[in-house]
C-alpha positions as CSV (number, residue, x, y, z in Angstrom):
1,X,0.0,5.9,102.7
2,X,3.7,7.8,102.2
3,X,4.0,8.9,99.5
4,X,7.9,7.9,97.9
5,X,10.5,11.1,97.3
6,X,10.7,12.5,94.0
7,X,14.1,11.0,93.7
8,X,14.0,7.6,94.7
9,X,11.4,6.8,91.7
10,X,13.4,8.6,89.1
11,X,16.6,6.8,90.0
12,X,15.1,3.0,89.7
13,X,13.6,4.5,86.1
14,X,17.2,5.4,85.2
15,X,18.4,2.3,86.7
16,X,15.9,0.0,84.6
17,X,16.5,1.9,81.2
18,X,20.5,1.6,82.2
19,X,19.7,-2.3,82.5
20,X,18.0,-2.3,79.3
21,X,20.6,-0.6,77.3
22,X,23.2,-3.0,78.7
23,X,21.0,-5.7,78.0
24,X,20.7,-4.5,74.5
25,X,24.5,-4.4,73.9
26,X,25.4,-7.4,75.2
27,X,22.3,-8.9,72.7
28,X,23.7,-6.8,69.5
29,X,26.3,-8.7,68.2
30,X,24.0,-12.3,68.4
31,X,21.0,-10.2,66.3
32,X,24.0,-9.0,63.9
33,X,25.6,-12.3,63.7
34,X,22.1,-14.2,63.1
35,X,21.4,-11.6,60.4
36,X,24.4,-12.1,58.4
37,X,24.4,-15.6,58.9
38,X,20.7,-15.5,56.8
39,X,22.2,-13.6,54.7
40,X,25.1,-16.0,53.5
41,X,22.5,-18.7,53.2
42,X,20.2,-16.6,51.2
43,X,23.5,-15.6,49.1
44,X,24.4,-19.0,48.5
45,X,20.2,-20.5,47.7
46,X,20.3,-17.1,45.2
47,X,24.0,-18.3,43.6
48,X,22.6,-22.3,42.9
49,X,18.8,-20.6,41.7
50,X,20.6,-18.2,39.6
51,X,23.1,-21.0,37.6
52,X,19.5,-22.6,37.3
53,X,18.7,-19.6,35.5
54,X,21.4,-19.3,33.1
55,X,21.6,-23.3,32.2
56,X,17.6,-23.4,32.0
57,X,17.8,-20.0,29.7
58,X,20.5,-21.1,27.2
59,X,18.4,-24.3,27.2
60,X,15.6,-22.4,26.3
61,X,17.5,-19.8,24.0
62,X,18.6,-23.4,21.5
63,X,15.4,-24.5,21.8
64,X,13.8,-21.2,20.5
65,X,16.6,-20.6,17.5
66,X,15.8,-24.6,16.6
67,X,12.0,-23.1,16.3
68,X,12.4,-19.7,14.5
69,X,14.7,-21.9,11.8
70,X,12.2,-24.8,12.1
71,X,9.8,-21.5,10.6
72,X,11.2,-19.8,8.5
73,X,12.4,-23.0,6.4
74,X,8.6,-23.8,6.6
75,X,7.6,-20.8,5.5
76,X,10.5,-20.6,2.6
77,X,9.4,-24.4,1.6
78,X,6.1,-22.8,1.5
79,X,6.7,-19.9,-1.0
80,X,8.9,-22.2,-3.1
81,X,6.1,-24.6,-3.5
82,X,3.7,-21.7,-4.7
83,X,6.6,-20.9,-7.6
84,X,8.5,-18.7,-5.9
85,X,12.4,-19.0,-6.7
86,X,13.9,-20.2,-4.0
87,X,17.2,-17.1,-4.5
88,X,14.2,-15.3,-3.9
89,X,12.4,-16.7,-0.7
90,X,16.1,-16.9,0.9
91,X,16.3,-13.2,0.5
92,X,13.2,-12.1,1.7
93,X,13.7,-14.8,4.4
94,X,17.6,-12.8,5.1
95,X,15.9,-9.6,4.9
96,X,13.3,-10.1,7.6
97,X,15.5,-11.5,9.8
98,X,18.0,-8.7,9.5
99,X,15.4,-6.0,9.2
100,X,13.6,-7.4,13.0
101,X,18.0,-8.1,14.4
102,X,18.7,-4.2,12.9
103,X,15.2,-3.1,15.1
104,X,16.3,-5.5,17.9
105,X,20.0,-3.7,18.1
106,X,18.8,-0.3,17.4
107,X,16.1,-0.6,20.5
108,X,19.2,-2.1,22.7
109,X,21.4,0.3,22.1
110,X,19.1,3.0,22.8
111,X,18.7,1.1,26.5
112,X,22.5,1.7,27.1
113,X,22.2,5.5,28.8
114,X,20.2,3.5,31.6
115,X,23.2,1.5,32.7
116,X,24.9,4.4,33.8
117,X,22.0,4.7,36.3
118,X,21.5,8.7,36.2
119,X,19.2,9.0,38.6
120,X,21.5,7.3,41.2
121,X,24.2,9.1,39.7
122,X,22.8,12.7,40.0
123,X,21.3,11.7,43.5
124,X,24.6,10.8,44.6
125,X,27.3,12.8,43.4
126,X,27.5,16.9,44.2
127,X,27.1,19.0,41.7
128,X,30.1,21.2,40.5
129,X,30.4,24.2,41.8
130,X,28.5,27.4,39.9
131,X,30.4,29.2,37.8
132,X,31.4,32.8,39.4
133,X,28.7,35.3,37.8
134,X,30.9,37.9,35.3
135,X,31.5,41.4,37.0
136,X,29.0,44.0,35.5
137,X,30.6,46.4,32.4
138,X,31.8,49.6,33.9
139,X,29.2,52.7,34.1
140,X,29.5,54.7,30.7
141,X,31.6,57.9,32.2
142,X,33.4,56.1,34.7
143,X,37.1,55.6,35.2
144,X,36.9,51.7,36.2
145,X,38.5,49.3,33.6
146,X,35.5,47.7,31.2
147,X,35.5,43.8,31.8
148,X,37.7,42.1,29.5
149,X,36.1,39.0,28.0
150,X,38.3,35.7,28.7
151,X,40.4,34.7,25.4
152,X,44.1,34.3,24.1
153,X,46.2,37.1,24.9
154,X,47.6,39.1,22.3
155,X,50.9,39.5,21.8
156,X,52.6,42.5,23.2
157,X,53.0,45.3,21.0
158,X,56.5,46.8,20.7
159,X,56.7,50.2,19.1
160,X,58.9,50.5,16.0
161,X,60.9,53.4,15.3
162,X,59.7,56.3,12.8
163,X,62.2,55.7,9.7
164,X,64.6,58.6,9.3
165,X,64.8,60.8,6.6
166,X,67.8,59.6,4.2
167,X,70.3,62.8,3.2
């Protein structure tokens, strides 16, 4: 048995992962391509189940308004019949329903900060940068200036002449 030289082994290594690599670039655009081709038919399924969505919704949506009025004119009919005037049992009627769309709004509106998405938001944006920290007030004693809050700048005071004595 010989055994091989060092070198000879490591060079058909190199030579097989060289292969590979070639191999895998010449595959690459074919995996890419496949890939976004599944994507534009998943795109397009999504767009056709998604106007299924919306038509099948608003179907549902008159369906569910027809049955809330279908209610509450029961339940009006129903409190006129026991003697109550019907001005009456169309107000309370008005004032549930805009009490529960008042609720509905209020709870909406309080959803809005999440469409900014802040989490994403702080993720990916850098923070500005820190203020600079104020220089320290002078040493009592010391002959460097004291620090000089930021603010308007006054105007410039011009000296007046001292009034003369009239003979």
């Amino acid at each position: 048995m010989s055994a091989a030289p060092p070198g000879a082994a490591r060079s058909g290594e190199g030579e097989s992962v060289l292969q590979m690599l070639r191999a895998l670039i010449k595959d690459l655009p074919g995996l890419v391509s496949d890939r976004v081709h599944l994507l534009s038919l998943e795109l397009k399924r999504a767009s056709v189940a998604l106007g299924q969505m919306i038509a099948l919704g608003v179907a549902a949506a008159v369906l569910g308004v027809t049955a809330w009025l279908a209610l509450w004119i029961g339940l009006a009919a129903a409190a006129i019949h026991i003697g109550l005037p019907w001005g009456w049992a169309w107000a309370i009627v008005l004032a549930l329903n805009l009490g529960g769309a008042f609720m509905l709004v209020k709870r909406a509106l309080a959803l809005v900060k999440f469409l900014k998405l802040p989490a994403t938001m702080r993720r990916l944006t850098v923070p500005p940068p820190a203020p600079a920290p104020a220089p320290a007030p002078a040493p009592p004693g010391s002959d460097a200036p004291a620090f000089v809050q930021p603010g308007p700048i006054p105007a410039p005071v011009t000296p007046q002449p001292e009034p003369r004595p009239m003979p």
